[in-house]
C-alpha positions as CSV (number, residue, x, y, z in Angstrom):
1,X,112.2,95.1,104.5
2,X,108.8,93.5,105.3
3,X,108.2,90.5,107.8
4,X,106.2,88.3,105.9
5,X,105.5,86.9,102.9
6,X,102.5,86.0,101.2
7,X,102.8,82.2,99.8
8,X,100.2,81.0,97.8
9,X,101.1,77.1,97.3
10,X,99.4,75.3,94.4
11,X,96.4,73.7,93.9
12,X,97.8,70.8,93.7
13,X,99.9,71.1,97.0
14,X,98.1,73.8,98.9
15,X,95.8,73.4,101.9
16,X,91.8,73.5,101.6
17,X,90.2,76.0,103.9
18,X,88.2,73.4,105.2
19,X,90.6,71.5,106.3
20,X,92.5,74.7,108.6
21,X,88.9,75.3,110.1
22,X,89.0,71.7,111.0
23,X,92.5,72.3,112.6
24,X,90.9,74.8,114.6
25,X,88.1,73.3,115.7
26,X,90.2,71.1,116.9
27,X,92.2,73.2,119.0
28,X,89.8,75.1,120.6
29,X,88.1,71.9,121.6
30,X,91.3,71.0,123.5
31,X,91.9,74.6,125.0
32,X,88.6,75.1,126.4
33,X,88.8,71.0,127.8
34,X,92.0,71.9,129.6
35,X,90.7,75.3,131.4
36,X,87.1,73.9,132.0
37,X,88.9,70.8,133.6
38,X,91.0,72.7,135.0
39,X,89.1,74.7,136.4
40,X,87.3,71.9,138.3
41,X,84.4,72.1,136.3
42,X,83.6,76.0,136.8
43,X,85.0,78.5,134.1
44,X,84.8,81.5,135.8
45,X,82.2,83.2,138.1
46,X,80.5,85.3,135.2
47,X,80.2,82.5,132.7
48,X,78.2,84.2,129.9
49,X,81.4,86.5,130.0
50,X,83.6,83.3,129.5
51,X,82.2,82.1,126.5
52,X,82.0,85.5,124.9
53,X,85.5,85.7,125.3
54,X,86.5,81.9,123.8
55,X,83.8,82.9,121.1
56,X,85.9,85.7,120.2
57,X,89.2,83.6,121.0
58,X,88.3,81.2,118.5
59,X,86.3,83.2,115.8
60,X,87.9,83.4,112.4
61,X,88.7,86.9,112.3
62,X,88.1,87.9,108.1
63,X,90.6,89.6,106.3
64,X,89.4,92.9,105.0
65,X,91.2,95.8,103.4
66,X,91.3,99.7,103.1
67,X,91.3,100.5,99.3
68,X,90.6,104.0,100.0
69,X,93.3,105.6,97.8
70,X,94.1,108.3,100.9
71,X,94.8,105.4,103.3
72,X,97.3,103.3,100.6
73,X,101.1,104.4,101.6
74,X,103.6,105.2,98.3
75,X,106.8,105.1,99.1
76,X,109.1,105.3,95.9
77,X,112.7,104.2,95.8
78,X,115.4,102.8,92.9
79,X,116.9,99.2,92.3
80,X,119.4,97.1,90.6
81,X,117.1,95.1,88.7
82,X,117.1,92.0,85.8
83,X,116.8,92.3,82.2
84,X,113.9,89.4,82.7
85,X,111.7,91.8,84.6
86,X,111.6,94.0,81.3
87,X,110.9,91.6,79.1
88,X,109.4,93.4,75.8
89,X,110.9,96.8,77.2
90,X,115.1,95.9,76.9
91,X,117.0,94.3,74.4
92,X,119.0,92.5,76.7
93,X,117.3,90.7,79.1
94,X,120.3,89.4,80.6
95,X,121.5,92.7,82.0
96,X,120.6,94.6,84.9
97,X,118.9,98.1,85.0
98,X,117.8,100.4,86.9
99,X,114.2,100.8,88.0
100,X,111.9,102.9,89.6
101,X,109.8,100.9,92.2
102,X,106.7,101.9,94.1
103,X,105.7,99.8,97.3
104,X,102.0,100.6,97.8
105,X,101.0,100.2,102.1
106,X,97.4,98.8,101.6
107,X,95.6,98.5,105.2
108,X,94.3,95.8,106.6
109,X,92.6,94.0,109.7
110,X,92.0,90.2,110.2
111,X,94.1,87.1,109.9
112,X,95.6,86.9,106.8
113,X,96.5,83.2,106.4
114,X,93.3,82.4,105.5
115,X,93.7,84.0,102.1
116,X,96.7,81.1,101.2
117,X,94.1,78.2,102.0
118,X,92.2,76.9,98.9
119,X,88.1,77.7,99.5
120,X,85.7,75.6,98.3
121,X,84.8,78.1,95.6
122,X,88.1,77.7,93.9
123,X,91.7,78.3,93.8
124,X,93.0,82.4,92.8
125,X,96.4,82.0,91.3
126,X,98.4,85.6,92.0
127,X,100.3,85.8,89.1
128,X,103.7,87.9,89.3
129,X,102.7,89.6,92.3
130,X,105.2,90.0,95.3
131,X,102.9,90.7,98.4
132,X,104.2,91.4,102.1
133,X,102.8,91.8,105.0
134,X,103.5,93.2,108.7
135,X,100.8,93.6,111.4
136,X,99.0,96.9,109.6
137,X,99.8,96.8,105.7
138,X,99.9,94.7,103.2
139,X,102.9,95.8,100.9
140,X,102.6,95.5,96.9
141,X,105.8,95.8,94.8
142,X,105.5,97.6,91.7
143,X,108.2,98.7,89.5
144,X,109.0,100.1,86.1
145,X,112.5,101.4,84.1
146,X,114.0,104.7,85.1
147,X,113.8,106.8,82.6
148,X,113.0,110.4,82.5
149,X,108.9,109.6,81.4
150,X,108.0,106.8,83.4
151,X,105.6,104.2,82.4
152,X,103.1,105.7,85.4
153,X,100.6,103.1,83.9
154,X,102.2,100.1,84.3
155,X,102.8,101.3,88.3
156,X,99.4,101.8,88.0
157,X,98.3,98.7,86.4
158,X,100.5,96.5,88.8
159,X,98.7,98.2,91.5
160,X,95.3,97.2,90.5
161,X,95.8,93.8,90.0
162,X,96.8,93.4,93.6
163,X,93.9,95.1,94.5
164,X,91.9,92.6,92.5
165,X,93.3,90.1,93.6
166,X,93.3,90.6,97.5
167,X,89.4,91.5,96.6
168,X,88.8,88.1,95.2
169,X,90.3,86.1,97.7
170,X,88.3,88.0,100.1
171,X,85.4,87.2,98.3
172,X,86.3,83.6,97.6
173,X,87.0,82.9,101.4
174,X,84.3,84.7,103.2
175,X,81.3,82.4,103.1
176,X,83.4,79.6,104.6
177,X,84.4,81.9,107.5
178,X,81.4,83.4,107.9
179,X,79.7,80.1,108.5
180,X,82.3,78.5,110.7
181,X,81.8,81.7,113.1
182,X,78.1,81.4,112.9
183,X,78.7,77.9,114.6
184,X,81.1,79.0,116.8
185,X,78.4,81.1,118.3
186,X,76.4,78.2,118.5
187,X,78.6,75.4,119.6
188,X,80.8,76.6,122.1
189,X,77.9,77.6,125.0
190,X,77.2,73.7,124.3
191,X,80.6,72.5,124.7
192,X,81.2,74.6,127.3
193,X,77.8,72.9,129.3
194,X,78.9,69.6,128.2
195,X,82.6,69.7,129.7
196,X,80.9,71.4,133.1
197,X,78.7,68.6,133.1
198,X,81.4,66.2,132.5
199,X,83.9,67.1,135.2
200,X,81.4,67.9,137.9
201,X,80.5,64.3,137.5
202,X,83.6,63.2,137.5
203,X,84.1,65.1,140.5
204,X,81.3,63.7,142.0
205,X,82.3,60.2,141.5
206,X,85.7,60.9,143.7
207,X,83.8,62.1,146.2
208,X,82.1,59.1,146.9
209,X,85.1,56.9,146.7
């Protein structure tokens, strides 16, 4: 129904946020050597404009989320689903029944990645949740047995813990990307000097060949 899926590998096998900064770093060092060289040593004509725009290119753009109860999407439908998701509510678990589910719509902007990468602060296991994505919402998957009183809390309950959760990681990954765009700001006027510096030398030294 959704595109994506959110993964969130173990500890013991995921990916440190550090270490996808790093990746980036990397990268953007080789994009912006490649169009600076390129380029013949000259980026563009309005250069300030150049490196706000690989500034904002490269920046880590945070994940952050619209809680606000009027801007979540419910959309309510019925499934086929097994015994094991009742455990405690059915007597046999290895049937199927029918269930009321509730996908909750929570908005969001940013890249969301960065919330399956392990921060330095420590790793937020997500428990039972099922979280997809697509480019505006993030979906959360709630259900509950359909019977004539439904267990509104448990939808409820469900519901929260994702919102916990997506508020934790949040939490847990900002300072990291936070800092890595405060160098960003910083670094890449520098780089960009040093490769204009660089290739106008080189293209110096041809000359006098």
């Amino acid at each position: 129904m959704y595109n994506h899926t959110l993964t969130f590998p173990s500890i013991f096998r995921g990916t440190s946020l550090q270490e996808a900064l790093r990746r980036q770093h990397l990268t953007m060092n080789t994009t912006l050597d490649e169009e600076v060289r390129r380029l013949g040593g000259k980026p563009q004509h309005d250069e300030d404009a150049y490196i706000a725009s690989a500034i904002e290119r490269f920046r880590a753009k945070i994940p952050q989320f619209d809680f606000d109860s009027e801007h979540i999407q419910k959309k309510p439908t019925y499934e086929q689903m097994d015994g094991s998701h009742f455990v405690g509510e059915v007597v046999f678990t290895d049937r199927t029944y029918q269930a009321w589910v509730v996908t909750f719509g929570i908005p969001y902007t940013g890249n969301l990645d960065y919330l399956c990468y392990i921060p330095r602060s420590g790793f937020t296991m997500g428990g039972t949740l099922e979280l997809t994505y697509d480019r505006q919402f993030v979906y959360v998957k709630t259900w509950t047995l359909d019977r004539p009183e439904k267990d509104i809390q448990k939808i409820a309950a469900k519901r929260d813990e994702a919102i916990a959760f997506l508020q934790k990681k949040v939490a847990d990954i900002t300072p990291e990307l936070e800092a890595f765009n405060q160098a960003l700001a910083r670094e890449v006027p520098a780089l960009i000097g040093s490769l204009k510096k660089k290739y106008q030398q080189d293209k110096d030294a041809l000359a006098n060949l």
